[in-house]
C-alpha positions in Angstrom: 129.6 95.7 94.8 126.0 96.4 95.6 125.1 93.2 96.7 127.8 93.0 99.4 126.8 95.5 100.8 123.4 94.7 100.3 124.5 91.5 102.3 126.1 93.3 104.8 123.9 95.5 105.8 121.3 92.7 105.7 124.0 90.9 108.3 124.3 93.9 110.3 120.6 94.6 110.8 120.0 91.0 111.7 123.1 91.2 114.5 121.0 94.3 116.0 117.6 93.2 115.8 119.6 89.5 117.8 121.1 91.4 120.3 118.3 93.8 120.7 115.9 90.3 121.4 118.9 89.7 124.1 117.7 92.3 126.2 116.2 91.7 129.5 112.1 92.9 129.9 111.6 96.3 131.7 109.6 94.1 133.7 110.0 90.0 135.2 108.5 88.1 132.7 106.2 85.6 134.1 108.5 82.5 132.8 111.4 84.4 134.5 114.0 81.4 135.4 117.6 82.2 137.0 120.8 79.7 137.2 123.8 80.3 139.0 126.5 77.6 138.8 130.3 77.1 140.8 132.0 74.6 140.0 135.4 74.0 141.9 137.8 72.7 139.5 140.3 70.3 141.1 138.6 70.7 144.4 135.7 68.5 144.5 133.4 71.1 145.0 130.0 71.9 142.9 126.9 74.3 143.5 124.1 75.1 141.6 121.0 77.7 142.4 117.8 77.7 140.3 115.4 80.2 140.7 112.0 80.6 139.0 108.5 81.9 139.8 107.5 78.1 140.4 109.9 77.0 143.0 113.6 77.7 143.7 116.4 74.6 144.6 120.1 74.6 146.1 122.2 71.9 145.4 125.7 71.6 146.7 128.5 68.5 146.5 131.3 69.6 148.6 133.6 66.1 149.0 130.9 63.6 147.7 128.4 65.1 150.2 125.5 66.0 148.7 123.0 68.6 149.9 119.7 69.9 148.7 117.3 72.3 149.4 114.0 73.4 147.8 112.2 76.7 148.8 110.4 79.7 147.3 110.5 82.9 146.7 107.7 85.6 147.2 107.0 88.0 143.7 108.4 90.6 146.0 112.0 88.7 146.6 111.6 88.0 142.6 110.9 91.3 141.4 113.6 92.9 143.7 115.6 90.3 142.6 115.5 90.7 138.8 115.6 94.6 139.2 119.0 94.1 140.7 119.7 91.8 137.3 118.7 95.1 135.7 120.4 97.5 137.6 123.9 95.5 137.0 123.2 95.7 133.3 123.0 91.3 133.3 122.2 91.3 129.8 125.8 93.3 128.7 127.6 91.3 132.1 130.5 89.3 129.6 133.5 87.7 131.5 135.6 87.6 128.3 135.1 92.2 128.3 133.2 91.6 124.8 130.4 94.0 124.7 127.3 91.9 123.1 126.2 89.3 125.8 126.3 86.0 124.6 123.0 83.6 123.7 124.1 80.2 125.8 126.3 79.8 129.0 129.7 78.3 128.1 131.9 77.2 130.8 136.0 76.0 130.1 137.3 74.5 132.9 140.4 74.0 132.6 141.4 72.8 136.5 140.2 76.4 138.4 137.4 77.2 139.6 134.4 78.6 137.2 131.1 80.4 138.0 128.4 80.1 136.0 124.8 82.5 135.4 122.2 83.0 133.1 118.7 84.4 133.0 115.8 82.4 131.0 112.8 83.6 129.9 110.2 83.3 126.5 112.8 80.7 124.7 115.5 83.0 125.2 118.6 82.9 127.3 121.5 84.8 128.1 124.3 83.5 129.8 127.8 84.1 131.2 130.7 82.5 132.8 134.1 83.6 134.8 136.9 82.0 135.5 137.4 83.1 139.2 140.9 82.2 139.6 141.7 84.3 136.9 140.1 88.2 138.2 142.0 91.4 136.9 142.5 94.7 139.4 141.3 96.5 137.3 138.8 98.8 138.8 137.4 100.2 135.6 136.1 97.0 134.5 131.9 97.6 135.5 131.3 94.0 134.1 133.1 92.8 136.9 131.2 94.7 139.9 127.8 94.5 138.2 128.7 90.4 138.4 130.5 90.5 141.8 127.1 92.6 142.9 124.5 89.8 141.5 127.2 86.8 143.2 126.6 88.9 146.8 122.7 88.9 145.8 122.5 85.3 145.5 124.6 84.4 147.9 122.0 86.4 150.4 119.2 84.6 148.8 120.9 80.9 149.7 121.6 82.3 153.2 118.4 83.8 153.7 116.7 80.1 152.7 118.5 77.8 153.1 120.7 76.2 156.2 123.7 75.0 153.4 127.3 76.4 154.2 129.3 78.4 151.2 132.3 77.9 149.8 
């Protein structure tokens, strides 16, 4: 009996110390790296927006035309940036309303469309998806405004540097 719960306990303290390690900085680590990923299900329709300290890219395929666009982003547009990936609580953001963020983007499509994130930094990445045919009413749900408020904020970012259209 002791040592299951010595096991347990063992199993619980590691699942703590893992999720704890899941938590974003205080502050934008230097290796700081950002995805965001639509993809359009049945409609032939993809986008994908890398950020990082480095250089930032936009790539889009909407009906086999394919556009790209590299720029940059100033440590000011960054930092403001991953504050507002703070502020909307990114690292406990889960589309599936668990509560422990998970450790690697997974994205089912199964025909709809599907947005993608995730935030990369020091080896570690968390990551989540949303299947944005599928959206609840429900206003209680923060998960779902902190996400919908991160989507406006990169969708700003694309319009603010690049000339690409949204979907």
């Amino acid at each position: 009996m002791k040592l299951i719960l010595t096991v347990v306990l063992i199993g619980l303290s590691s699942l703590f110390a893992q999720q704890e390690s899941l938590k974003l900085p205080h502050k934008r680590p230097s290796n700081f790296e950002f995805e965001y990923k639509t993809y359009g299900g049945m409609y032939n329709f993809r986008s994908e927006l890398k950020i990082s300290k480095d250089s930032c890219s936009y790539s889009q395929i909407d009906q086999n035309v394919k556009t790209y666009k590299k720029f940059a982003l100033s440590d000011e547009e960054l930092d403001k940036f991953y504050q507002l990936l703070k502020e909307n609580k990114f690292d406990n953001i889960d589309a599936d309303l668990k509560k422990a963020a998970k450790p690697k983007t997974t994205v089912i499509n199964d025909g709809g469309k599907v947005a993608a994130m995730s935030v990369l930094w020091d080896k570690k990445e968390i990551g989540h998806s949303e299947d944005l045919d599928y959206r609840s009413d429900s206003e209680k749900d923060e998960w779902k405004k902190n996400w919908d408020n991160i989507v406006n904020a990169v969708y700003l970012i694309i319009a603010n540097h690049t000339n690409i259209g949204q979907k």
